[in-house]
C-alpha positions in Angstrom: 122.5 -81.7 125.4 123.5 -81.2 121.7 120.1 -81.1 120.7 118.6 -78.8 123.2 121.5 -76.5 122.3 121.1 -76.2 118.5 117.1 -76.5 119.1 117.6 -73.1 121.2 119.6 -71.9 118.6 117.6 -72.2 115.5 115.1 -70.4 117.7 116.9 -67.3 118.9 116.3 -64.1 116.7 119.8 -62.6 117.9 121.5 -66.0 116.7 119.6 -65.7 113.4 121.2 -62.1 112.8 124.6 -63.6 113.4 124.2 -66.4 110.9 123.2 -64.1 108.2 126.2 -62.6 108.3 128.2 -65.7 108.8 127.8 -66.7 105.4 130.0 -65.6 102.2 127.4 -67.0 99.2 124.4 -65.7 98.3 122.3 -68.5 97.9 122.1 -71.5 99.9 119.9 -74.8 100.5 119.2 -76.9 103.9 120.4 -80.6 103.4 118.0 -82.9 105.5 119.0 -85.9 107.4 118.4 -89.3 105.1 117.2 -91.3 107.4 114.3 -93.0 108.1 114.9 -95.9 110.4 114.2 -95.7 114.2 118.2 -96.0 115.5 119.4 -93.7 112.9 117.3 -91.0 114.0 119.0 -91.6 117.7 122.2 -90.7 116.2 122.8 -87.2 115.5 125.4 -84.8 113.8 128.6 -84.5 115.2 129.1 -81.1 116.3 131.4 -80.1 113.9 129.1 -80.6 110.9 125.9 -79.2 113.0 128.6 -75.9 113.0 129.3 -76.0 109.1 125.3 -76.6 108.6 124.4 -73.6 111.3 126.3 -71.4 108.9 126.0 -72.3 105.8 122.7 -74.3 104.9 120.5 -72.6 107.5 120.9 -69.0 106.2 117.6 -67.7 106.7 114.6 -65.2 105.4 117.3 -62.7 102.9 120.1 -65.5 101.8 117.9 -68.4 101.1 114.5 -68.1 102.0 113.9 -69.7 105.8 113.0 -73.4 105.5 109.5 -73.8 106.1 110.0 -76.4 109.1 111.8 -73.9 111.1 110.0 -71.5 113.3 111.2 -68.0 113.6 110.5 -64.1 113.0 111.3 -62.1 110.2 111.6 -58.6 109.7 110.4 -54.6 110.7 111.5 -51.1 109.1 109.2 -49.0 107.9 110.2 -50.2 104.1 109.9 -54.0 105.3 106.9 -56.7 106.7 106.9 -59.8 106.2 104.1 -62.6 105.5 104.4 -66.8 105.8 105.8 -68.7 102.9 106.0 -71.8 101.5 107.9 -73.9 99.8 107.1 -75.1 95.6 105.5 -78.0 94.5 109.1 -80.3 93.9 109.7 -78.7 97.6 112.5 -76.9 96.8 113.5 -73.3 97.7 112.9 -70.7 94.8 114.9 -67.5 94.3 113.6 -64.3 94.4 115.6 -61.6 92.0 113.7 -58.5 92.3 112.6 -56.9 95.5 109.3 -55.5 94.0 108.8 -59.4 93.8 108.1 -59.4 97.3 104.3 -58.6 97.6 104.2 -57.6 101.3 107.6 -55.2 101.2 106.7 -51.6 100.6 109.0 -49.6 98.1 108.7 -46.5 101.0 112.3 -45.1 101.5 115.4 -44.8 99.6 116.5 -48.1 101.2 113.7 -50.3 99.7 115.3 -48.8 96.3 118.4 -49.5 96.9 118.5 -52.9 98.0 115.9 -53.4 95.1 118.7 -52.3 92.6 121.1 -54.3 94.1 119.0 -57.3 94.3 118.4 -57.1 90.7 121.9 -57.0 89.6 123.2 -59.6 91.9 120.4 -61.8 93.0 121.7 -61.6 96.8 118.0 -61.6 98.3 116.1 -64.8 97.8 112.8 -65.4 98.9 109.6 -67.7 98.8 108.0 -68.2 95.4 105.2 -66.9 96.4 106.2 -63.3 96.3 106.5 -63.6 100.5 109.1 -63.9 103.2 107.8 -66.5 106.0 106.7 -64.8 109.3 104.1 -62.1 110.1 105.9 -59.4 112.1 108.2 -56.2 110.7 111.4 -56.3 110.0 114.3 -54.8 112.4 116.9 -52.7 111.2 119.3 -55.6 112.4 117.1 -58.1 110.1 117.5 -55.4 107.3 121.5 -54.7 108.1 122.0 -58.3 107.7 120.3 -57.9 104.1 122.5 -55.4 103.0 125.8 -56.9 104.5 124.8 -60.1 102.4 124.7 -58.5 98.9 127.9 -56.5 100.3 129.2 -59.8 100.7 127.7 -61.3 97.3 129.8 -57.8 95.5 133.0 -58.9 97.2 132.4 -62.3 96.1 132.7 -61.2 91.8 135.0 -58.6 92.8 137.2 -61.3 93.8 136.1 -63.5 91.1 137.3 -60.8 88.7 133.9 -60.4 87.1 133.8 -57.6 84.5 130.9 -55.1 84.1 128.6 -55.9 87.4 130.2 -54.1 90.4 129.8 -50.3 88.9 130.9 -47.2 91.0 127.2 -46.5 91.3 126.9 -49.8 92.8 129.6 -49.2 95.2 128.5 -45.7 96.5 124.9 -47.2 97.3 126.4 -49.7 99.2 128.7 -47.7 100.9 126.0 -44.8 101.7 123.7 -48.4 103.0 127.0 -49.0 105.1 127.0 -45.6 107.0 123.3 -45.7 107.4 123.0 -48.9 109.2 127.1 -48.6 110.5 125.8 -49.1 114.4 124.2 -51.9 113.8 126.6 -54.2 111.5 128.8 -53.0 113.9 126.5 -54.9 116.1 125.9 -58.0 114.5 129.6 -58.4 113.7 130.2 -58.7 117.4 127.8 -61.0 118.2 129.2 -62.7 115.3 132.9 -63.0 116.7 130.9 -64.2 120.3 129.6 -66.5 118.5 132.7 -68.0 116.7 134.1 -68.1 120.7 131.3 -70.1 122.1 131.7 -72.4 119.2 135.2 -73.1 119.5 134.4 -73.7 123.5 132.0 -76.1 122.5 134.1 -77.7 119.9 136.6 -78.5 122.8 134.3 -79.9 125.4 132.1 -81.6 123.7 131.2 -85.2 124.5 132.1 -87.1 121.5 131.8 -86.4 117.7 130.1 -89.5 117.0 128.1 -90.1 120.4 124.9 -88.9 122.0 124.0 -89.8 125.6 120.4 -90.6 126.5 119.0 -91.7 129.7 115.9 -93.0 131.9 115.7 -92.7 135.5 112.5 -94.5 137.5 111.7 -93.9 140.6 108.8 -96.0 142.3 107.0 -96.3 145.6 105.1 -99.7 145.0 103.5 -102.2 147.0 100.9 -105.0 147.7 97.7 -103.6 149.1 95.8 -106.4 149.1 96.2 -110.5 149.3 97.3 -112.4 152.3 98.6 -115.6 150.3 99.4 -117.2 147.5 100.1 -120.9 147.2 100.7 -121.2 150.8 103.1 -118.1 151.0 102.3 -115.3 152.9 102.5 -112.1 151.1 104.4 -109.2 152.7 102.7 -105.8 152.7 106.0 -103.6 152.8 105.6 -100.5 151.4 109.6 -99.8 149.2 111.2 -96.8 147.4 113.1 -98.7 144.4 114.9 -97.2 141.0 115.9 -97.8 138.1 118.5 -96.1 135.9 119.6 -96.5 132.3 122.4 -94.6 130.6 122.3 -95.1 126.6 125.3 -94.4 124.6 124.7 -93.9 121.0 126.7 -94.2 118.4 126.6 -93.5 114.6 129.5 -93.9 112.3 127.9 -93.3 109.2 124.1 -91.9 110.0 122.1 -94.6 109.4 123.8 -97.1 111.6 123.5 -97.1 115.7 125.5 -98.7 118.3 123.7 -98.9 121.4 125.8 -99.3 124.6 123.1 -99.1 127.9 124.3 -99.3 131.6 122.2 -99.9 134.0 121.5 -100.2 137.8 118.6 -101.2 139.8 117.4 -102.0 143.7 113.7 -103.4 143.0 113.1 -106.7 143.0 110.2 -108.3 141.6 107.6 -109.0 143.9 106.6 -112.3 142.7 110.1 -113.4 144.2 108.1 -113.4 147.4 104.6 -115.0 146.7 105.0 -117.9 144.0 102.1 -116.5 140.7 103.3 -116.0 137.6 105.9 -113.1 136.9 103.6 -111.4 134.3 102.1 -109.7 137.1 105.5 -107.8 138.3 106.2 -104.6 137.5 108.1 -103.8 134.1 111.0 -101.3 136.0 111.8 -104.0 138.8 114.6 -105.4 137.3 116.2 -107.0 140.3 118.1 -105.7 143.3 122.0 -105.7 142.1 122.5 -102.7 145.2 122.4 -100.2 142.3 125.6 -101.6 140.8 126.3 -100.4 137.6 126.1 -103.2 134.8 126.3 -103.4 131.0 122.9 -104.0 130.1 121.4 -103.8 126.3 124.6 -104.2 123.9 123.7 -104.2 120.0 124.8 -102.5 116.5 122.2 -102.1 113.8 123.0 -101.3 110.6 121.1 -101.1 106.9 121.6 -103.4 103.8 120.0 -101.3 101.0 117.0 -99.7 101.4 115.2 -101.7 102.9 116.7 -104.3 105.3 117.7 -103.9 108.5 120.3 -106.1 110.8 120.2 -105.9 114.4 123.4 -107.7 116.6 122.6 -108.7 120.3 125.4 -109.0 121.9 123.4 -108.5 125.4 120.4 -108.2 126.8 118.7 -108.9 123.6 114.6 -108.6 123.0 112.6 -109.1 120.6 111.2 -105.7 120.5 114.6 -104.3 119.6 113.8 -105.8 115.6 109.8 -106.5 116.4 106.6 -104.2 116.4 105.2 -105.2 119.4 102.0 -103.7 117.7 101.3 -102.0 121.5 101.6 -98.2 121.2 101.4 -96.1 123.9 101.6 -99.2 125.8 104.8 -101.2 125.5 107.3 -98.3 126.6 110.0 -100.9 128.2 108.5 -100.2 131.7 109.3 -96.2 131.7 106.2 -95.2 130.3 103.1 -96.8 129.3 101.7 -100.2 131.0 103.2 -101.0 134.5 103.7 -105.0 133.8 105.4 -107.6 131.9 101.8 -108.7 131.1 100.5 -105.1 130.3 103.5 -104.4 127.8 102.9 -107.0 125.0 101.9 -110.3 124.1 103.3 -112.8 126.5 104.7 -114.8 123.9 107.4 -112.5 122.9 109.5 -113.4 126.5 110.1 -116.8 124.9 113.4 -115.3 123.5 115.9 -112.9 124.6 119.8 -112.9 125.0 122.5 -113.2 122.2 121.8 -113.2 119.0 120.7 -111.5 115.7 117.7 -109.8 113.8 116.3 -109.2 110.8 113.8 -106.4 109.6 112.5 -106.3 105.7 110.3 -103.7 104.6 108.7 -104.8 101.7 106.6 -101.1 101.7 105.6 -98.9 103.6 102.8 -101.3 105.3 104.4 -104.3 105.5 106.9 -105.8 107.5 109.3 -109.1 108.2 110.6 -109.6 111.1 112.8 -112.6 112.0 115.5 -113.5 114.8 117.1 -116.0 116.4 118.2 -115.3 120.8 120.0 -118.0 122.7 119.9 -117.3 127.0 123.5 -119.2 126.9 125.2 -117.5 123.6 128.5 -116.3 125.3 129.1 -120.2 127.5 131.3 -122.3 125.9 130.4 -125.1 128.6 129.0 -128.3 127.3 125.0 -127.9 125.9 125.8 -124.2 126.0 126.8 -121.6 123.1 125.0 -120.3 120.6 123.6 -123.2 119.1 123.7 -126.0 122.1 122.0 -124.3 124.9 118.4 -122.2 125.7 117.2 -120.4 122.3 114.0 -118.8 120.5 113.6 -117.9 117.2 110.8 -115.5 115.7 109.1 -114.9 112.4 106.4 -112.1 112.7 104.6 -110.3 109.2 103.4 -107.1 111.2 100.6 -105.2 108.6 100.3 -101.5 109.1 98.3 -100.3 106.1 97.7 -96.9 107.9 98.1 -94.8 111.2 94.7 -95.8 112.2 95.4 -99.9 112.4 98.0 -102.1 112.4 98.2 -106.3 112.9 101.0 -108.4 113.7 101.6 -112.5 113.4 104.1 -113.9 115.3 105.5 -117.3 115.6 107.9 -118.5 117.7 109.9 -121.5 118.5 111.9 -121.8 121.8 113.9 -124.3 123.4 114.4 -123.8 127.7 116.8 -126.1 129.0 115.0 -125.6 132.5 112.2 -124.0 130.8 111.6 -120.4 133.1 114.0 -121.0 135.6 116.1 -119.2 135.0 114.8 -115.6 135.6 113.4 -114.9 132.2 109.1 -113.3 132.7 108.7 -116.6 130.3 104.9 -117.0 128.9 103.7 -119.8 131.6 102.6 -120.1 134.9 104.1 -120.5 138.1 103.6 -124.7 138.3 105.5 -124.6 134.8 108.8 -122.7 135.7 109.2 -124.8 138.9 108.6 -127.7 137.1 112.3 -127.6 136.3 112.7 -129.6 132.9 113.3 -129.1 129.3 110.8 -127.5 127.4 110.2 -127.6 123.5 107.7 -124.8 122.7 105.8 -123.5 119.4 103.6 -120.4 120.0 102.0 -118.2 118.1 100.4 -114.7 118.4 97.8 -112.5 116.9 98.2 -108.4 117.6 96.4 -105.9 116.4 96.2 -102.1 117.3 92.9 -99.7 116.3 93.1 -96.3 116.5 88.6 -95.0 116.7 90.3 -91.3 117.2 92.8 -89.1 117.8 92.2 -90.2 121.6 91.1 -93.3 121.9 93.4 -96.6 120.6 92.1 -101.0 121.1 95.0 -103.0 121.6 94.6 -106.7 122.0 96.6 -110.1 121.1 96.0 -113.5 122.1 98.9 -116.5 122.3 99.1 -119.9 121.5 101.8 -121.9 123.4 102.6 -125.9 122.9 104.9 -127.0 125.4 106.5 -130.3 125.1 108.6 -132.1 127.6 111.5 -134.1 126.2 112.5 -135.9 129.1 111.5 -137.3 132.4 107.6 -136.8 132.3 107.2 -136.6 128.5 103.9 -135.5 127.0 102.7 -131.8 125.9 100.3 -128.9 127.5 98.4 -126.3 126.0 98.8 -122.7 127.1 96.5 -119.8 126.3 96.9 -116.0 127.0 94.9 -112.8 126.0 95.0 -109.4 126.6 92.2 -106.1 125.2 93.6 -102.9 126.3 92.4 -99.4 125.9 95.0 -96.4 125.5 93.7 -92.3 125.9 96.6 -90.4 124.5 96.8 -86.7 125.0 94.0 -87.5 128.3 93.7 -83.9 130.0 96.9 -83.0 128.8 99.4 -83.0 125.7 102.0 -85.8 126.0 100.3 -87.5 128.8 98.2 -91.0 128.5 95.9 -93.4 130.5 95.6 -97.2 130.2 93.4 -99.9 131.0 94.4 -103.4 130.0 92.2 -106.5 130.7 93.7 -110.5 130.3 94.6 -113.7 131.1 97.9 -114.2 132.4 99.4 -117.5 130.5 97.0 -121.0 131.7 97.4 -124.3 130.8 94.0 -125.2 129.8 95.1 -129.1 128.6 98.1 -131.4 129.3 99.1 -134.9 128.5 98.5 -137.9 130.5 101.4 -137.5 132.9 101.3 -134.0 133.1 97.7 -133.9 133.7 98.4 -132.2 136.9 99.8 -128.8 135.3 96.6 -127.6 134.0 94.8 -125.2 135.8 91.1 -125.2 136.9 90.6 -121.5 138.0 91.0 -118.7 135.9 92.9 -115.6 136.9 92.1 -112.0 135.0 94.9 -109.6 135.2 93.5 -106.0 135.4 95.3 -102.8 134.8 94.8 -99.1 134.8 97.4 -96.1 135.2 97.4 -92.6 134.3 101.1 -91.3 133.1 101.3 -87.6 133.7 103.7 -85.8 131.2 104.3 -82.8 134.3 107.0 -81.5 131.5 108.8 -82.7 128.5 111.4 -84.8 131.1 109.6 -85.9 133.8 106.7 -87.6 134.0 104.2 -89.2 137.2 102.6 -92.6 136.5 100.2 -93.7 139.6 98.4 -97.2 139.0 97.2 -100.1 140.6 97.2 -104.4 139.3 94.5 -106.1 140.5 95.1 -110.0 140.1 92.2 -112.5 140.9 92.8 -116.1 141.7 96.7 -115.5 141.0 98.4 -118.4 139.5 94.8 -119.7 138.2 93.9 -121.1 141.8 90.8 -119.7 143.6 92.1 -120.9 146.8 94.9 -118.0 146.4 93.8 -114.2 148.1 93.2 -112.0 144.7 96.5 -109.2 144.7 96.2 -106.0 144.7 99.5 -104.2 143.5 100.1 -100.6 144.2 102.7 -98.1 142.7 103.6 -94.5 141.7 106.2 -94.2 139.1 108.3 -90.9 138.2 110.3 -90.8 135.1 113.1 -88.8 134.3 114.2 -88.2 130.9 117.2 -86.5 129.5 
């Protein structure tokens, strides 16, 4: 809500008026944020210092020259119009001393002389340096009030100073006979300036927190399975279900460029692969389980810079490895509110070999290259025998991700894991459905290839491919190889700004060779995993998402009824 507010703000010409005559100096400059990273932009100004900034460093158009990223009106008198500017080549903002400087304001009445007088002794006018103030419509006499109250102000300022030899009597009739003619209207503006001050102070003591914003995600779904009658001897279940999911994200900065993320979360979907036993790459990305819509803590991390350009990233819950890794998906991984509908669709399957407790690491070594590296155990907060951070279920990642410009970008990723039951227990994993029941320890090195193209402004190939070898440790020792890979096409901006389609095309995770004694794990059939959807940005908060999953020979067995998965997904944003 903070941001909505001072967005509306920054674009109100009544507010504008107010705020030139809320400042006491005469020249001012806009400090900017300086913060690159992804969390640090979550975490905003208090509302305290967005107050001080309002009123000091975004004086506009008369006190400092408007900032060029702003987007508001100037001015209108018959002495006064006003043309766009722009900023010098170091990007700073350049003072204008003399009005005549100003190539569209015409020197027509005895107020354009006056304030061009003034302006000359006192420099309480700055402009653009190119001779322009930014917008193309006249100024009002409220615009040009505001002008004359600031070198009024600027006066008062040496006056008080006890500068000798600038404030003459001349000076100080001019002004005065300025202050009768526009009297109504700094009247005017000095009341909407004291409303201001009172809706300030009301904000002040209501608002949330000084160092927090809130953030949240609500899905709503109708989904089902259209098509398929079984699947490895289970019949499938054609119910038609309404199911949510909510997250609530609390973040925190203490020092701008650091974020503490605390998400709660409820949900009432389960997946429906819980019913039919084929791989869980094929549920839906939002069905996280039916807790009764129980509120839990969900993702709990802190991230915070060393120098420049490292980045650490604490899991204490919930951790994935997208939270310190370019998935090198756009417009496709969006965490199951936007973007694919699927574990499968979101990323390379690869990446659910880790999540949980743990840390990562990001290193930008420039601006198109990338390390990432982390380390996730499933059993990090279990002091129980085999369990811990170090004893239990773990993955670790390296990934080099390449983005050498907006157009392309290319990601390799390995990753060794450790599963103590290997999927069992509820993780998507990266195998199939004969592997998670399987029910032993796993020792697992994968790796990945992704890669992103963009051939326009509309049209973006994604694909990756994974490499998994699985060893058993004990019982039936021996290894398997499992492959996956995924092509997907992404249409941003289709039919309408904000909005996007998908189409993604794969192999779900197949063992395609095993060991002697595990000879009966690999899979003869091949099942394709295909995708399409069409999110619908219907405004800036809410979006509709219908799309359908179309499985063949699910779980790589022919013998198994292709699945076809319906849904229509609504998210909420705020």
């Amino acid at each position: 809500m903070t941001n909505i507010f001072w967005s509306s703000v920054f674009l109100s010409p009544i507010v504008l008026a107010t705020t030139l005559l809320g400042s006491t100096t005469a020249i001012a400059t806009e400090a900017q944020p300086d913060s690159d990273s992804e969390f640090s932009r979550a975490a905003t100004l208090s509302l305290p210092t967005q107050l001080t900034h309002l009123k000091t460093a975004a004086t506009p158009i008369l006190l400092a020259g408007f900032p060029a990223n702003r987007s508001i009106a100037p001015f209108s008198a018959a002495s006064l119009s006003a043309t766009s500017g722009e900023k010098d080549n170091q990007g700073t903002m350049g003072q204008v001393t003399s009005v005549s400087q100003l190539s569209d304001v015409q020197p027509t009445d005895w107020a354009f002389q006056a304030l061009q007088s003034l302006v000359e002794r006192y420099g309480c006018i700055a402009g653009y340096p190119d001779g322009t103030f930014k917008g193309n419509r006249a100024l009002t006499r409220y615009e040009f009030a505001a002008g004359v109250n600031a070198c009024l102000d600027r006066v008062n300022e040496l006056i008080a100073a006890g500068t000798t030899g600038l404030a003459t009597k001349e000076d100080l009739a001019t002004l005065k006979k300025l202050q009768e003619e526009f009297a109504a209207e700094l009247a005017t503006l000095r009341g909407r300036v004291d409303a201001l001050e009172v809706r300030t102070t009301e904000l002040e003591k209501n608002q949330f927190s000084t160092t927090t914003t809130l953030n949240a995600e609500v899905i709503f779904a109708v989904a089902g399975v259209a098509s398929g009658d079984t699947v490895n001897g289970n019949e499938v279940e054609k119910n038609t279900v309404l199911g949510d999911r909510v997250r609530l994200n609390f973040d925190t900065s203490f020092t701008g460029k650091d974020l503490l993320r605390t998400r709660l979360q409820a949900s009432n979907l389960d997946p429906f692969s819980a019913d039919a036993t084929f791989t869980p790459q094929g549920d839906l990305r939002f069905a996280a389980g039916n807790d009764g819509n129980d509120i839990s803590l969900d993702a709990l991390l802190y991230q915070f810079p060393i120098g420049e350009k490292a980045t650490v990233i604490l899991e204490a819950n919930a951790g994935a490895a997208d939270d310190f890794t370019n998935t090198v998906n756009p417009f496709l991984d969006g965490d199951g509110g936007s973007g694919a509908l699927t574990h499968f669709g979101s990323r390379n399957s690869i990446y659910y070999l880790l999540d949980g407790i743990g840390v990562g690491f990001k290193y930008q070594f420039s601006k198109s290259l990338e390390l990432s590296l982390g380390y996730l155990t499933d059993d990090g907060n279990d002091p129980s025998t085999k369990k811990g951070l170090f004893n239990g279920s773990y993955g670790a990642i390296a990934q080099l991700t390449f983005t050498p410009g907006e157009q392309f970008a290319v990601g390799l990723t390995y990753i060794h894991s450790y599963k103590t039951d290997f999927l069992t227990n509820g993780s998507v994993g990266s195998n199939n459905a004969n592997l998670s029941n399987l029910g032993l320890p796993f020792d697992n090195d994968a790796f990945g290839l992704e890669a992103s193209f963009r051939i326009s402004p509309k049209i973006v190939v994604n694909g990756s491919v994974g490499y998994t070898r699985a060893s058993v440790l004990t019982g039936l020792e021996g290894d398997v190889d499992i492959w996956n890979y995924s092509v997907g096409l992404a249409f941003p901006d289709l039919f309408k700004k904000g909005s996007v389609g998908g189409i993604i095309v794969g192999m779900e995770p197949k063992v395609t060779n095993a060991s002697s004694q595990l000879n009966f794990l690999e899979d003869d059939d091949t099942a394709l995993h295909i995708e399409g959807f069409y999110q619908y940005q219907l405004t800036d908060n809410i979006a509709i998402t219908p799309g359908l999953i179309w499985i063949t020979a699910p779980d790589h067995n022919n013998n198994n009824d292709d699945l076809v998965i319906g849904t229509i997904r609504t998210t909420f944003t705020f």
